[in-house]
C-alpha positions in Angstrom: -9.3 14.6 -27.6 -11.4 11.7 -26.7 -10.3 7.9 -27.2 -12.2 5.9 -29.5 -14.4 3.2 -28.2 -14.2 -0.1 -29.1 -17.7 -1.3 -29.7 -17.0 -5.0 -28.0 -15.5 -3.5 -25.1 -18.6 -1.5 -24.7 -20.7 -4.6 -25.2 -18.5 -6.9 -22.9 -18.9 -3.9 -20.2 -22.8 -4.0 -20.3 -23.0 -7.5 -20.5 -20.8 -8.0 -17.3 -23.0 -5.3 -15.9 -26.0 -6.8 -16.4 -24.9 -10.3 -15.0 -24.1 -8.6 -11.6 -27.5 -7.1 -11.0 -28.9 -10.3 -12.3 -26.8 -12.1 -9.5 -27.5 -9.4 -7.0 -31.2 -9.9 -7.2 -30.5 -14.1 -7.1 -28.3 -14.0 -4.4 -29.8 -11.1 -2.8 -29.5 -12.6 1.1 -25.7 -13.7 0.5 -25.0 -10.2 -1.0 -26.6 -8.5 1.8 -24.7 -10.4 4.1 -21.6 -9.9 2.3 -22.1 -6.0 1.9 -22.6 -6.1 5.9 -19.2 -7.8 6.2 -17.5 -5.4 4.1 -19.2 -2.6 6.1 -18.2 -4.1 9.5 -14.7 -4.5 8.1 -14.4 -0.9 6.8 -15.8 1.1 10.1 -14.1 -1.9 12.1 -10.9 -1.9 10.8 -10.2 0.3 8.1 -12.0 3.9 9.3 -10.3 4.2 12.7 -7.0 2.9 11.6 -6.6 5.4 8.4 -8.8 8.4 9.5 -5.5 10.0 11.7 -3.0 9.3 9.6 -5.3 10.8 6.5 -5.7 13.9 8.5 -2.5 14.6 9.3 -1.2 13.9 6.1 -3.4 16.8 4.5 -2.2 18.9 7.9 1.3 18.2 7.3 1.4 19.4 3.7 -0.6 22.1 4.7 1.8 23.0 6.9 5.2 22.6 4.8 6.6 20.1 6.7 6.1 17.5 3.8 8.3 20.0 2.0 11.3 20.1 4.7 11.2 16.6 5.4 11.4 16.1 1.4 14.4 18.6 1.2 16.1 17.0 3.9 15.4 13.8 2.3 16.7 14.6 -1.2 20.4 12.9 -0.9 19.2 10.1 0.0 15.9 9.5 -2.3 17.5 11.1 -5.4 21.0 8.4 -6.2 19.1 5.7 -4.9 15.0 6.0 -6.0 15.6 8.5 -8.6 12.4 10.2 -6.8 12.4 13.6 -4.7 12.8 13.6 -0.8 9.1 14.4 -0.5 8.7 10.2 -2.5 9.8 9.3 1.4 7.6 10.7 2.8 4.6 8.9 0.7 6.8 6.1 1.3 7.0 6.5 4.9 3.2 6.4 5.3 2.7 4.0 3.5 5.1 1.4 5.2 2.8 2.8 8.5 -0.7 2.9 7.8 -0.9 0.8 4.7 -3.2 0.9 2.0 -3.8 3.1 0.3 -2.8 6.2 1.7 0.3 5.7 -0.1 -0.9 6.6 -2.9 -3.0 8.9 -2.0 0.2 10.7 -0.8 1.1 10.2 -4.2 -1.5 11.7 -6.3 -1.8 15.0 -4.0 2.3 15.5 -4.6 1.9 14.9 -8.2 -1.5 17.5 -8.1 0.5 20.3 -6.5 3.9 19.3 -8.9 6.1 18.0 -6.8 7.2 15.1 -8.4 7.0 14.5 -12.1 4.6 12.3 -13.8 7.2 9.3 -14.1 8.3 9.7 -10.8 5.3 9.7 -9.7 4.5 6.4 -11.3 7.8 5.0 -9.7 6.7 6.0 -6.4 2.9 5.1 -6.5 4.5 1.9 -7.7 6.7 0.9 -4.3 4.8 2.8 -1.4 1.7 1.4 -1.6 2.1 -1.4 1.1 0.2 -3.4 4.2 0.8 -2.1 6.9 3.1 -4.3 9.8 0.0 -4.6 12.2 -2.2 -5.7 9.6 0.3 -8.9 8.8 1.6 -9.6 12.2 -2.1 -8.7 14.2 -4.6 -9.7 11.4 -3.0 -12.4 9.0 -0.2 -13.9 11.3 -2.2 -14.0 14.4 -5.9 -13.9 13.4 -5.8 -16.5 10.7 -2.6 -18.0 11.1 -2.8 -18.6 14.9 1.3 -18.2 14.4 2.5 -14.8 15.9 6.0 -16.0 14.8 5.3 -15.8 10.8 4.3 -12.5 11.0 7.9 -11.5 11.1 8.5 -13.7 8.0 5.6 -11.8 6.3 6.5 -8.2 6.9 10.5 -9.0 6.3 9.2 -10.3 3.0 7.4 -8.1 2.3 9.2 -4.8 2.8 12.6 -6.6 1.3 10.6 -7.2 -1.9 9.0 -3.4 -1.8 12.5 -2.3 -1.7 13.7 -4.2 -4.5 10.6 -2.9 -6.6 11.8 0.5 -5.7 15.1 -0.2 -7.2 14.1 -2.0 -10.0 11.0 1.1 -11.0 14.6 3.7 -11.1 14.9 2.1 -14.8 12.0 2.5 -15.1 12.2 6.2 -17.5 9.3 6.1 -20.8 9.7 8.7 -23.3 7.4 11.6 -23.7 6.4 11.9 -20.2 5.4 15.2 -18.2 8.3 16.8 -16.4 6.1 19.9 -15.2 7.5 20.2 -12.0 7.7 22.9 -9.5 11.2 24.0 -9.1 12.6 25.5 -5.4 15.4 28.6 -6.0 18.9 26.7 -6.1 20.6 28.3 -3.4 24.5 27.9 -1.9 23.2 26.7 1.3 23.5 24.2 3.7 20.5 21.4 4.0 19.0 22.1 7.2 18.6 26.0 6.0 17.2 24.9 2.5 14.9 22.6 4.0 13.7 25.3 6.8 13.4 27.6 3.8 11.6 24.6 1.5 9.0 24.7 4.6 9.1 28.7 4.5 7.5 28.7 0.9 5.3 26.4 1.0 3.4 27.2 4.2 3.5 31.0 2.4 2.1 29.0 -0.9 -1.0 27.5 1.0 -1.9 30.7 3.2 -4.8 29.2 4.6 -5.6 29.8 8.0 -4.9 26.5 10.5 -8.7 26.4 11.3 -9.5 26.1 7.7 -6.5 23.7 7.1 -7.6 21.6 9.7 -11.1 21.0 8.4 -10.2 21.1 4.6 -8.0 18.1 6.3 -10.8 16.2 8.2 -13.3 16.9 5.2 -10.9 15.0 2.6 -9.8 12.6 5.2 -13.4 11.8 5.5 -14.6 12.1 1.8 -11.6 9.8 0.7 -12.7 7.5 3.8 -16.3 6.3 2.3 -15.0 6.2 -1.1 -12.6 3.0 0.0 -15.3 1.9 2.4 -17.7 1.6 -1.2 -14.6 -0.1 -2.7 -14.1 -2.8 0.2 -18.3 -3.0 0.4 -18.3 -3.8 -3.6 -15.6 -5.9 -3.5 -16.8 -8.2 -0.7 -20.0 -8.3 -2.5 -18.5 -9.3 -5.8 -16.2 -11.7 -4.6 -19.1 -13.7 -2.4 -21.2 -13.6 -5.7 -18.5 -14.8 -8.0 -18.1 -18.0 -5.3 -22.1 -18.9 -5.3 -22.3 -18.8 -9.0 -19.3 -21.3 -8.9 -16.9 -18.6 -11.2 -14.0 -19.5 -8.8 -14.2 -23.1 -9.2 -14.1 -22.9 -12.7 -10.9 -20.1 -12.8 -9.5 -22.8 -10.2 -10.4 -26.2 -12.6 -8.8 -24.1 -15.5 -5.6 -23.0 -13.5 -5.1 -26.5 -11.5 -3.4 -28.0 -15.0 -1.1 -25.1 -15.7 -0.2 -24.4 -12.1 0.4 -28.3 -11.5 3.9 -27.9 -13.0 5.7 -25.5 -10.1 4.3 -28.2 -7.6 1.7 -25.6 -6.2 -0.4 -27.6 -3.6 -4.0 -27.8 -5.3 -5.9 -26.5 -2.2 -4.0 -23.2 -2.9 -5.2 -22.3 -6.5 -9.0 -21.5 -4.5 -7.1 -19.2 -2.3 -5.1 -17.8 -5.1 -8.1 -16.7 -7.0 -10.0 -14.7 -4.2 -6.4 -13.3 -3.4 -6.4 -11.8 -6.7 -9.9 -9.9 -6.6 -9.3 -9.1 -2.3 -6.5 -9.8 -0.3 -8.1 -10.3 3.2 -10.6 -13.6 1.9 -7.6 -14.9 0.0 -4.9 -14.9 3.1 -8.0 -16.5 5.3 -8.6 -19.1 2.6 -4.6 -19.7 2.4 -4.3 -20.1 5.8 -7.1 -22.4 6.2 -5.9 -25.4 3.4 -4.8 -28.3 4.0 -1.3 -27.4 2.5 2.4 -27.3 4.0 2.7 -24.2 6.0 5.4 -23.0 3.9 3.6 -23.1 0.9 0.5 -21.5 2.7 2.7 -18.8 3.6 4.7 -18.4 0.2 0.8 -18.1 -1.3 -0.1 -15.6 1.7 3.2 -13.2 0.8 2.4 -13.0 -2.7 -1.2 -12.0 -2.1 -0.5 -9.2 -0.1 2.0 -7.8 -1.9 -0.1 -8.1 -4.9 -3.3 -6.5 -2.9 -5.9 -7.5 -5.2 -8.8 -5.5 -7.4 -10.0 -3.6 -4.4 -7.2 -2.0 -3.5 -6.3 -1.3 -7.2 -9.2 0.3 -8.1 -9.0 2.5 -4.6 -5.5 3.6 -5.9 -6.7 4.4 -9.8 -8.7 6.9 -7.4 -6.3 8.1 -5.5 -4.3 9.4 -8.5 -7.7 10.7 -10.5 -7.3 13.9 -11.9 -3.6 13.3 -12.3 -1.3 12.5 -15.5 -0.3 9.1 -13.3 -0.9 6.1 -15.8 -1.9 3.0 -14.0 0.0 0.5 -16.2 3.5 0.4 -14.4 1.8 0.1 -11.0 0.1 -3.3 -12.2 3.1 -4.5 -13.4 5.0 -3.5 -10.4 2.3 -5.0 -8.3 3.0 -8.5 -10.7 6.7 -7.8 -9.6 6.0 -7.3 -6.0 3.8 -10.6 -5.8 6.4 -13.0 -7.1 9.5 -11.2 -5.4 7.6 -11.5 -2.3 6.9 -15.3 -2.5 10.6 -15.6 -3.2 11.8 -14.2 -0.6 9.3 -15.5 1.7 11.0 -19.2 0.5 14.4 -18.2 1.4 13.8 -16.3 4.7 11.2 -19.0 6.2 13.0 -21.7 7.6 16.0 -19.0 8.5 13.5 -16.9 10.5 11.3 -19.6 11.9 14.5 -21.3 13.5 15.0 -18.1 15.5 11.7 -16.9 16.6 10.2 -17.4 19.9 7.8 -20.2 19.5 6.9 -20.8 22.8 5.5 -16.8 22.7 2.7 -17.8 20.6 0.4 -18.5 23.3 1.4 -15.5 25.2 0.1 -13.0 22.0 -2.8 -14.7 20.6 -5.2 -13.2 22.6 -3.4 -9.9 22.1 -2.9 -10.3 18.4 -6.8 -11.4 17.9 -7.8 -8.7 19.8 -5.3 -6.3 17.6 -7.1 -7.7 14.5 -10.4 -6.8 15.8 -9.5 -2.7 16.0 -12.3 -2.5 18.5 -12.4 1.6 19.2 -11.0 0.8 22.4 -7.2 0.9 24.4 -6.4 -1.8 21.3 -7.1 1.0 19.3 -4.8 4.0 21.3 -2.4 0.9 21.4 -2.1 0.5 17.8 -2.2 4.3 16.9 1.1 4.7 19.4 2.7 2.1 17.5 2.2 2.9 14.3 3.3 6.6 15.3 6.5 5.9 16.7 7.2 3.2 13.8 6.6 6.4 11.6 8.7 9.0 13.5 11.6 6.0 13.8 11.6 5.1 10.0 11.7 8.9 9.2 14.6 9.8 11.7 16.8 6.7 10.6 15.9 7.6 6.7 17.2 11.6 7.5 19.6 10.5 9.4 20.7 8.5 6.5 20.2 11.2 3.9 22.1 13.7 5.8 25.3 11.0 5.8 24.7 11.2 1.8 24.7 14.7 2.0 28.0 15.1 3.9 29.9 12.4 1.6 28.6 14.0 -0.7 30.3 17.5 -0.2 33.5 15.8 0.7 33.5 14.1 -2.4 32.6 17.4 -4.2 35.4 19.2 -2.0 38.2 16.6 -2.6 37.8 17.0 -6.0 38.0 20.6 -6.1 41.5 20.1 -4.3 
């Protein structure tokens, strides 16, 4: 059955429509400009750093090892997530490669029914984060010129995720989807299930390696230029929306009602762009003539909220899926203010320990990180990121399979 359509939302649509091309042809030079800067940042930045992990993410379900690691994983996911072992997985990937393969993880786990509909919105809603490089090498280092806040920023950042994830385990609407495929319950210990877990589903998928592999590349690919028209829109939009003087007026409008929590005024311009794309509003943050701990505070919250392009990247992510969209705003809203929190109450702690006298040492190493050029920075990052990934996974199963084994002692004292 089709919704109804509300006649001003249609007219409000058309008529925001209309004032973009108009603008498009005005500005045309600007917009060009801006769409190449978008480009440059996609095949720059974004292709070569998501293309691998992408890749082997389709391999690795392919494969079944999504499936162990998610069995192995259940202890420790289910009592404290409410979410499957295979959520930290997503989760994992996330925290590695950042957005938004996270949810893409998401939507191909709900697609193939292993995860319900509402935990699928929990998940979508907490593993959808930057990645560590991108705050350290990129925000920290490129615009900041601080290497030493970039451990402020990720801390934040990743403390604040968590509490999301804990907060999204209430988080439990009525009349939701509970298809789910189901694994045989069997008395058996959790290294066996999970070998078995990766036993069916490699039998399940039956494809060929050579085929798996380029199904893998093909989606990898395909998903690939779908974010780069996201980030080449966005850039575009958000350049056109500053030369028809839209974010001065959203900033005159907000200056009165932010004025209240003491909010430096040369933030509100960096807010704004923050909200539509997250790269232009941590540059403009960082560039104010503000306190740094208020530039910083500003900077947290806009990552963690990730702005309007990478929003509408995830809403694609999860097409074709029963995944409603609402609960990952709000947990984005949740994410942006617990993130500027914490950022307040770590800063000074943190700052006081870190190496400032390193800054000058990583700069150049940090700018350079930023860029992504295809070279050794490149292999560099890609090793990092990797062993960030296989260390976060082996500390999480090793943590899951101390759950398990309390568990059964728990279970076996009180059958004594």
């Amino acid at each position: 059955m089709s919704r109804a359509i509300n006649k001003r939302s249609v007219y409000i649509k058309a008529a925001i429509g209309i004032f973009i091309t108009i603008s498009l042809i005005i500005f045309s030079e600007q917009g060009f400009e801006a769409a190449v800067q978008g480009l440059h940042t996609w095949w720059e930045i974004v292709f070569p750093a998501l293309l691998p992990f992408f890749i082997m993410a389709e391999i690795l379900m392919g494969l079944g090892v999504v499936h162990f690691i998610g069995a192995l994983l259940e202890p420790l996911m289910r009592p404290v997530f409410k979410l499957p072992g295979v959520g930290a997985f997503a989760f994992a990937m996330g925290l590695a490669s950042g957005y938004p393969i996270g949810a893409k993880i998401t939507g191909n786990l709900r697609r193939d029914k292993l995860c319900t509909q509402v935990e699928g919105e929990r998940l979508v809603a907490f593993c959808n984060t930057a990645d560590p490089l991108f705050m350290i090498g990129a925000v920290a280092v490129g615009m900041f010129g601080k290497p030493e806040i970039g451990l402020t920023l990720a801390a934040a950042h990743y403390i604040s995720c968590i509490i999301v994830g804990l907060t999204m385990r209430f988080y439990d609407p009525p009349n939701s989807n509970e298809d789910v495929k189901t694994s045989p319950h069997q008395e058996e210990g959790l290294i066996k299930h999970a070998l078995g877990e990766l036993y069916r589903a490699r039998k399940s998928d039956g494809r060929p390696l050579g085929e798996l592999m380029g199904d893998a590349v093909m989606e990898a690919v395909n998903t690939l230029l779908l974010i780069g028209g996201y980030i080449i829109l966005f850039s575009v939009l958000t350049e056109i929306l500053h030369l028809m003087g839209i974010t001065k007026l959203l900033t005159a409008i907000l200056t009165p009602i932010l004025k209240p929590f003491n909010i430096d005024t040369s933030l509100i311009l960096p807010i704004i762009s923050g909200l539509f794309e997250i790269t232009n509003g941590a540059d403009l943050a960082s560039q104010t003539s503000a306190p740094l701990i208020e530039q910083i505070i500003i900077t947290s919250g806009i990552i963690a909220w990730s702005g309007f392009s990478v929003h509408a990247q995830v809403i694609t992510m999860v097409k074709g899926t029963d995944i409603r969209i609402k609960p990952y705003i709000w947990a984005r809203v949740l994410h942006g203010i617990t993130a500027s929190i914490v950022t307040a109450i770590i800063f000074n702690p943190l700052q006081s320990i870190s190496p400032l006298d390193t800054a000058p040492v990583f700069a150049n190493q940090g700018y350079q990180l930023s860029k992504l050029s295809l070279g050794i920075d490149y292999l560099q990052r890609i090793e990092i990121l990797s062993l960030g990934l296989i260390a976060f996974l082996s500390g999480l199963i090793a943590i899951s399979i101390i759950f398990y084994i309390i568990q059964k002692i728990t279970v076996v004292t009180i059958k004594t």
